[in-house]
Biopython code that builds the backbone (N, CA, C, O; Angstrom):
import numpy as np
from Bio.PDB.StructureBuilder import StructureBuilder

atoms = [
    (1, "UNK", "N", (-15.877, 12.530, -1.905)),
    (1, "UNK", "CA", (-14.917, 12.316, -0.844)),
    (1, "UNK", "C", (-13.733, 11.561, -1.419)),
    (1, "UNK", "O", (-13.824, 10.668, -2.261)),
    (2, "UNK", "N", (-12.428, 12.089, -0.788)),
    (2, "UNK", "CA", (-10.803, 11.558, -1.599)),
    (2, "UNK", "C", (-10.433, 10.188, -0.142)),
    (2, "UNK", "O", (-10.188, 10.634, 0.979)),
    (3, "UNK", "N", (-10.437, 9.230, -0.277)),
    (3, "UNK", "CA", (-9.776, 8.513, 0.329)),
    (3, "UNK", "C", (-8.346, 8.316, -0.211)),
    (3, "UNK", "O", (-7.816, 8.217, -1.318)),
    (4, "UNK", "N", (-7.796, 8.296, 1.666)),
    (4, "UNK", "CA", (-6.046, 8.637, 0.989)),
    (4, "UNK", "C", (-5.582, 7.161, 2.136)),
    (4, "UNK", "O", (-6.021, 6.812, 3.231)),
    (5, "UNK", "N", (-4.786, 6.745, 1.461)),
    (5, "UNK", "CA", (-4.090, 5.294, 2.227)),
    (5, "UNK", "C", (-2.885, 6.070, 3.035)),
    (5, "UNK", "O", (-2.691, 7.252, 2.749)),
    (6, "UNK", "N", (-1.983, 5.370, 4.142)),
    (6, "UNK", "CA", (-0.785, 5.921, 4.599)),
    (6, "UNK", "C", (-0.154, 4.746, 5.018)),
    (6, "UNK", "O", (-0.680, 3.671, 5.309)),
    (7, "UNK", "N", (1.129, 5.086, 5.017)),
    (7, "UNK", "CA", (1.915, 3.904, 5.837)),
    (7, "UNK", "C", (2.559, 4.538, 7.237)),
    (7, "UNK", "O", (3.630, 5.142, 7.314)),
    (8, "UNK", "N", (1.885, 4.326, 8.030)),
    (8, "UNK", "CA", (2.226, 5.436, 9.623)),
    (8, "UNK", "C", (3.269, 4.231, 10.135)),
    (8, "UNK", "O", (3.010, 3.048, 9.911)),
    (9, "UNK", "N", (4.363, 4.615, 10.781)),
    (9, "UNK", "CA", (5.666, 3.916, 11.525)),
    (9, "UNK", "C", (4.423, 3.739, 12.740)),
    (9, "UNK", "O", (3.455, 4.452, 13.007)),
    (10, "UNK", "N", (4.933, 2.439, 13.341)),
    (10, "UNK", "CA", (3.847, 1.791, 14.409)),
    (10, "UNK", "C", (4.369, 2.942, 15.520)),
    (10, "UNK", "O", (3.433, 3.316, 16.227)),
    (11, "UNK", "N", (5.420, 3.470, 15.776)),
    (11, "UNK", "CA", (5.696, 4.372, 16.743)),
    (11, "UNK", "C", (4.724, 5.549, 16.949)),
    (11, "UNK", "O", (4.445, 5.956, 18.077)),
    (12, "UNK", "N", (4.253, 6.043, 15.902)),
    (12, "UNK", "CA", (3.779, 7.141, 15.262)),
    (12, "UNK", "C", (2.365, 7.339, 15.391)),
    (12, "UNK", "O", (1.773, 8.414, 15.297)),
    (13, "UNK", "N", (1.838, 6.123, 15.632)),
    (13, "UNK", "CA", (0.410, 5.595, 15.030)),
    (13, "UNK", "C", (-0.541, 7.057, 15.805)),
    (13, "UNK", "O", (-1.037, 8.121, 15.435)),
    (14, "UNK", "N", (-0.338, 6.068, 17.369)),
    (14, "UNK", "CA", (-1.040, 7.240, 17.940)),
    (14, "UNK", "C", (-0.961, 8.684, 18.035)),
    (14, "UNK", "O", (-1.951, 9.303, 18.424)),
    (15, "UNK", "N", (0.164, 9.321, 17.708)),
    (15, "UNK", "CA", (-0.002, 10.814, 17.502)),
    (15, "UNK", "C", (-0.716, 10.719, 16.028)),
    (15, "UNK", "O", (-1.891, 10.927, 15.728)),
    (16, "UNK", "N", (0.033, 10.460, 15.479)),
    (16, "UNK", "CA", (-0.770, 10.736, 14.055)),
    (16, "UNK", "C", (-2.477, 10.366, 14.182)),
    (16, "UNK", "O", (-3.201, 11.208, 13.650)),
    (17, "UNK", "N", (-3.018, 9.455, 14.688)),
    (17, "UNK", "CA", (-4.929, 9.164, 15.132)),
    (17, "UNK", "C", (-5.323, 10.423, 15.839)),
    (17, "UNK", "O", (-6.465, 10.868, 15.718)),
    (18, "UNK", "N", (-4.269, 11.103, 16.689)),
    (18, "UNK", "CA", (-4.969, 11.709, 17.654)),
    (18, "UNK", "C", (-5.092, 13.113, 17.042)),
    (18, "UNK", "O", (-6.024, 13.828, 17.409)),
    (19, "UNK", "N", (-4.042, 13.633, 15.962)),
    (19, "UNK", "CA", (-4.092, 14.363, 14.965)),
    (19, "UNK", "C", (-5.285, 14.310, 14.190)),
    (19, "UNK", "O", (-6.055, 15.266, 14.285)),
    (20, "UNK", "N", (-5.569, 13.368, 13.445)),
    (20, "UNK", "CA", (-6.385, 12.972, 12.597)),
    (20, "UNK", "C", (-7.963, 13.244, 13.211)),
    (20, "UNK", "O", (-8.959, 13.627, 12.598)),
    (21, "UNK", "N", (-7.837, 12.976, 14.340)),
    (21, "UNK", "CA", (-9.350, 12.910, 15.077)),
    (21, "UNK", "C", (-9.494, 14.273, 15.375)),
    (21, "UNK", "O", (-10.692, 14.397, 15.631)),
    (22, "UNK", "N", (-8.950, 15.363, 15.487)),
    (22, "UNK", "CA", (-8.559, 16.427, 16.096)),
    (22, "UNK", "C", (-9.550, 17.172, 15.124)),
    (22, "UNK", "O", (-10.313, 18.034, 15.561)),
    (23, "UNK", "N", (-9.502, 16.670, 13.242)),
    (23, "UNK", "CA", (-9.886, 17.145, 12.370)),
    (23, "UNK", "C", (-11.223, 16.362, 11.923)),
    (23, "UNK", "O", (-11.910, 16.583, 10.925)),
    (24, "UNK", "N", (-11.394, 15.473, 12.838)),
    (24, "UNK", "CA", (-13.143, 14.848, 12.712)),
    (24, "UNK", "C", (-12.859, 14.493, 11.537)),
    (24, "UNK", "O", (-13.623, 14.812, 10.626)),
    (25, "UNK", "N", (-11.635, 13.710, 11.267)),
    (25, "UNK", "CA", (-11.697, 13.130, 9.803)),
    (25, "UNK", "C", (-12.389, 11.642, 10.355)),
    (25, "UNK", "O", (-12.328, 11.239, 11.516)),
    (26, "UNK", "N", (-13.223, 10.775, 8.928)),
    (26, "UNK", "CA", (-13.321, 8.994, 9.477)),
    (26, "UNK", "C", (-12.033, 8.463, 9.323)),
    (26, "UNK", "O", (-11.226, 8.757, 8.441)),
    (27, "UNK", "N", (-11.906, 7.732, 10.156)),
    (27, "UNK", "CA", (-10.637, 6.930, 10.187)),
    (27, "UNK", "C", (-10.995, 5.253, 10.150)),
    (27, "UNK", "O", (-11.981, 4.695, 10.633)),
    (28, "UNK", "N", (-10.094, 4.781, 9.567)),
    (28, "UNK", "CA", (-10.210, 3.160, 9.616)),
    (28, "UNK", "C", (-8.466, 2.684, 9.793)),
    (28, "UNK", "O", (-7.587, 3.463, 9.423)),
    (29, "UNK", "N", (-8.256, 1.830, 10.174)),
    (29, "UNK", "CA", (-7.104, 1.251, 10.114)),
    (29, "UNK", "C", (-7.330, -0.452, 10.361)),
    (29, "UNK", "O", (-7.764, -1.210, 11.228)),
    (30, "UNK", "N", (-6.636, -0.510, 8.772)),
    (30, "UNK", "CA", (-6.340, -2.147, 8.161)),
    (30, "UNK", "C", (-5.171, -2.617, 8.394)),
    (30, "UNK", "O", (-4.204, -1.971, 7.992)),
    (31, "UNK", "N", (-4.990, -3.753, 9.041)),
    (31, "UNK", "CA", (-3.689, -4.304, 8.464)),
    (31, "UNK", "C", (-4.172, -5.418, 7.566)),
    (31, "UNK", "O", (-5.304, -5.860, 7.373)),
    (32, "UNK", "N", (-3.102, -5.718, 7.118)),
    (32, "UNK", "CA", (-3.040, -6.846, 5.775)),
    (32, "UNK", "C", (-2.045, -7.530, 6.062)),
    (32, "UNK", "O", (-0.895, -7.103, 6.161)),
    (33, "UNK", "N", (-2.498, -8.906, 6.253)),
    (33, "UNK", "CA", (-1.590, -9.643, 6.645)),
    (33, "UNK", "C", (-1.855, -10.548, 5.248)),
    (33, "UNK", "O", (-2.992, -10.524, 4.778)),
    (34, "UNK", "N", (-0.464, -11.611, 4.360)),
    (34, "UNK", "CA", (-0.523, -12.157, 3.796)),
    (34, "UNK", "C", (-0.638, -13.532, 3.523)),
    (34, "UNK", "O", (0.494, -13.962, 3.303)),
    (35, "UNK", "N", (-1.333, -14.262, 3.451)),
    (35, "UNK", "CA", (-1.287, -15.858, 3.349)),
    (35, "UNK", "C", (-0.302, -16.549, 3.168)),
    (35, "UNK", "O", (0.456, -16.049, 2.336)),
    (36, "UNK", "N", (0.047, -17.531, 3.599)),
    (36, "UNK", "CA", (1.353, -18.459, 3.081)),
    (36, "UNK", "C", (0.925, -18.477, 1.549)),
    (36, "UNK", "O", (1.694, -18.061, 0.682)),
    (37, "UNK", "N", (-0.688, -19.118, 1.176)),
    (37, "UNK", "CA", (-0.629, -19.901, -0.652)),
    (37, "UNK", "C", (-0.041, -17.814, -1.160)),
    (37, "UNK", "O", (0.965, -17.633, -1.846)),
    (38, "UNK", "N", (-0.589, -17.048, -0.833)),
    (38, "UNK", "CA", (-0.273, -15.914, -1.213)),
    (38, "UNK", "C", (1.355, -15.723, -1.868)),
    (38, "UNK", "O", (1.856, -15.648, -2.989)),
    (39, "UNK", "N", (1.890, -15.693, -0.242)),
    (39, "UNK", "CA", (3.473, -15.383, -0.529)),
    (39, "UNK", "C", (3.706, -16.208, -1.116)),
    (39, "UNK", "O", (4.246, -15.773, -2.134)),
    (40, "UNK", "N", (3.624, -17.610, -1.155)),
    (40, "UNK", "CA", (3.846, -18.660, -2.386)),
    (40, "UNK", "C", (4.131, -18.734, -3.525)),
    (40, "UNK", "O", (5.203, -19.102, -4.005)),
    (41, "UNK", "N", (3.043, -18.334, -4.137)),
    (41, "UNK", "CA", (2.284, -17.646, -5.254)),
    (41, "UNK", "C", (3.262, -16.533, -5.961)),
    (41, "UNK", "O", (3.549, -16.596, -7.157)),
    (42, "UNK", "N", (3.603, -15.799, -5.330)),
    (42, "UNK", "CA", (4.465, -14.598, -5.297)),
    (42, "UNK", "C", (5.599, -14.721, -5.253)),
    (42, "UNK", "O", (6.244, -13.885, -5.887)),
    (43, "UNK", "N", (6.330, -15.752, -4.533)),
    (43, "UNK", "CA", (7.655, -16.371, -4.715)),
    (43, "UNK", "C", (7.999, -16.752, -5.542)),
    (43, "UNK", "O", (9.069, -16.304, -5.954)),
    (44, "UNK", "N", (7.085, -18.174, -6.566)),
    (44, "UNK", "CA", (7.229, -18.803, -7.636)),
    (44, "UNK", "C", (6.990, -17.541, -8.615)),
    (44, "UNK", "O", (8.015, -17.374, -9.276)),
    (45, "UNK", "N", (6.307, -16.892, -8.835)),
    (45, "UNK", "CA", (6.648, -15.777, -10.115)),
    (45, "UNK", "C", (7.840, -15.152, -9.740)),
    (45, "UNK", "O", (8.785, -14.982, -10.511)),
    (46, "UNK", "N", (7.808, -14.757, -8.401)),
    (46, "UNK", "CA", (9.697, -14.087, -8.926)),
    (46, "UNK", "C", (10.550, -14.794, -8.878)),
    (46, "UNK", "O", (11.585, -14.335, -8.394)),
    (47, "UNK", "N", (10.558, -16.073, -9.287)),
    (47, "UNK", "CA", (12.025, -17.196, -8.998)),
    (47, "UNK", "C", (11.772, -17.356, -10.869)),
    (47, "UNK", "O", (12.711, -17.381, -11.665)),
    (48, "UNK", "N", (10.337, -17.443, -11.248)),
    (48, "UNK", "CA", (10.615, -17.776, -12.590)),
    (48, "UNK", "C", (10.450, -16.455, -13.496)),
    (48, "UNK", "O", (10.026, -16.609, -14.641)),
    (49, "UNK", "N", (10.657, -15.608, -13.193)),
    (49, "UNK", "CA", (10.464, -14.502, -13.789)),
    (49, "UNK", "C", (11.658, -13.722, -14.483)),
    (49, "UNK", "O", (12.585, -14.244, -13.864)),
    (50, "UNK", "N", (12.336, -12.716, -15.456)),
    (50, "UNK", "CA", (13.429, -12.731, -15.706)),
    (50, "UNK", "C", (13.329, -11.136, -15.381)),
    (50, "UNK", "O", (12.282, -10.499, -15.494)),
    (51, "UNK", "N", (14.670, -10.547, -14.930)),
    (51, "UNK", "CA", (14.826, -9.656, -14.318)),
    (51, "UNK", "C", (15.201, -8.618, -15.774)),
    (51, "UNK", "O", (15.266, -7.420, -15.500)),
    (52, "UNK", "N", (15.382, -8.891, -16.873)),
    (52, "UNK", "CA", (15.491, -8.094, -18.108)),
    (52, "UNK", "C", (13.758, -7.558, -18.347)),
    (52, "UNK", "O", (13.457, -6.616, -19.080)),
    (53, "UNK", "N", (12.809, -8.345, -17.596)),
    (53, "UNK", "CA", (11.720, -7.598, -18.205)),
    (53, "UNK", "C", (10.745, -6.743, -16.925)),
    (53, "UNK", "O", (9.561, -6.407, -16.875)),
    (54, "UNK", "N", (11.847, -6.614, -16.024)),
    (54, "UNK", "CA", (11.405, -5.546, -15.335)),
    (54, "UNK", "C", (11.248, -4.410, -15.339)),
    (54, "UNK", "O", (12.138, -3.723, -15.841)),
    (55, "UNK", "N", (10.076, -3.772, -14.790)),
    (55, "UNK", "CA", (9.925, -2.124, -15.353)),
    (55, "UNK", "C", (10.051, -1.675, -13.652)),
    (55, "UNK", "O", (9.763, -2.472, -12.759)),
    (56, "UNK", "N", (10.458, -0.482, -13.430)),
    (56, "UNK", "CA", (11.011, 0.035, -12.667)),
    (56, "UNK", "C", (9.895, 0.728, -12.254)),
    (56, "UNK", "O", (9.232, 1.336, -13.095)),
    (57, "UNK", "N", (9.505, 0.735, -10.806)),
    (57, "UNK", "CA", (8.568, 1.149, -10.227)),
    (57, "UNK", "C", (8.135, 2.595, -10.405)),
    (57, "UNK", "O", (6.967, 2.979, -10.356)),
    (58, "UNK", "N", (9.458, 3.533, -10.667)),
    (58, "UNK", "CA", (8.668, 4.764, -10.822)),
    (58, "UNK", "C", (7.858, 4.936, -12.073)),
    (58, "UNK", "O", (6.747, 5.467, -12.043)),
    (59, "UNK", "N", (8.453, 4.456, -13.253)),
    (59, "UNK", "CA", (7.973, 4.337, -14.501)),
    (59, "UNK", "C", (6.297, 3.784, -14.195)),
    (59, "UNK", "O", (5.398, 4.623, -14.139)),
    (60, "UNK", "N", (6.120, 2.884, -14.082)),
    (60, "UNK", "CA", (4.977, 2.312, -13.201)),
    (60, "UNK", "C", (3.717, 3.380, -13.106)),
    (60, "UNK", "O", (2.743, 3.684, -13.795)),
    (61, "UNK", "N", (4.310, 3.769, -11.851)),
    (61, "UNK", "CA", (3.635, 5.046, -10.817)),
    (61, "UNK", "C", (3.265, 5.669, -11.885)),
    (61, "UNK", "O", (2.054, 5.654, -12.109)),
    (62, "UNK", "N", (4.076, 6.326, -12.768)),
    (62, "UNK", "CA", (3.878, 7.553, -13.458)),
    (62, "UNK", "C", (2.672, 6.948, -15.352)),
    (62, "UNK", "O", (2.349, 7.558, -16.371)),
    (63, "UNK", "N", (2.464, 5.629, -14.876)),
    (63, "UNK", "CA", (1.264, 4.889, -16.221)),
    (63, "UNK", "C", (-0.162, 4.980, -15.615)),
    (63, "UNK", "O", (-1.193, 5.113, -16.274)),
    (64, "UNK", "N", (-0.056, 4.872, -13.999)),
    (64, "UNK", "CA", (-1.145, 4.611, -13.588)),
    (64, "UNK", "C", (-2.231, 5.780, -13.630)),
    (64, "UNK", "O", (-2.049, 6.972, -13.381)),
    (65, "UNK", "N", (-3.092, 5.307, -13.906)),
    (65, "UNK", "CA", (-4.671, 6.308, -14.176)),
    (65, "UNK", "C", (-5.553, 6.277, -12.873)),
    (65, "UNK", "O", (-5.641, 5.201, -12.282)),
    (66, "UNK", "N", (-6.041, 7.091, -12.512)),
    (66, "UNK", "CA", (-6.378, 7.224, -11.163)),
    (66, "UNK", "C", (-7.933, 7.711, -11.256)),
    (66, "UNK", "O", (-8.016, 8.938, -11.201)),
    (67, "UNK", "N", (-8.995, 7.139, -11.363)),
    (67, "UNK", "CA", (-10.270, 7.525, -11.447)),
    (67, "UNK", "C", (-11.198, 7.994, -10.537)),
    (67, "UNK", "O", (-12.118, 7.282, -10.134)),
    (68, "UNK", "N", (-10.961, 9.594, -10.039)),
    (68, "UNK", "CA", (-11.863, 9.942, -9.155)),
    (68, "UNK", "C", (-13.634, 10.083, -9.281)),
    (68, "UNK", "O", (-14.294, 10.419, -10.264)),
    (69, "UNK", "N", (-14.048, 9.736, -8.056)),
    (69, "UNK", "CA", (-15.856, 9.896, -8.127)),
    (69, "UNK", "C", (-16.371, 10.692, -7.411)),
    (69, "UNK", "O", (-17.594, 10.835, -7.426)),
]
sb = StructureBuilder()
sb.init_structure("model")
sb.init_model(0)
sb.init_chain("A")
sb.init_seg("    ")
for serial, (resi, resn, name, xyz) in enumerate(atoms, 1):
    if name == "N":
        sb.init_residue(resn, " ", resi, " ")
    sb.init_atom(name, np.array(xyz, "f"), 0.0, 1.0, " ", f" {name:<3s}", serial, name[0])
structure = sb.get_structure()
């Protein structure tokens, strides 16, 4: 089985569930909310971080290895 993530517009949600159910797919829906020490955490690396050694997200995307089971 392929689990697939989405980012559905909150407008959207319910057509898109009612779609989804239509096809007896399982459904779950997470939100993720972030911690203050989190965003923190995440602030101080990008305040001290230098913007010359950034790699550009698509470049990124296109390293990542994806291990299906």
């Amino acid at each position: 089985m392929t689990q697939v993530t989405l980012n559905i517009p909150d407008q959207d949600l319910n057509f898109f569930m009612q779609l989804i159910e239509k096809f007896n797919y399982d459904t779950t829906i997470s939100d993720f909310e972030m911690t203050s020490e989190i965003k923190n955490i995440l602030d101080t690396r990008r305040k001290n971080s230098n913007e010359v050694n950034y790699i550009p997200w698509d470049e990124v995307k296109s390293k990542i290895i994806f291990n299906k089971k």
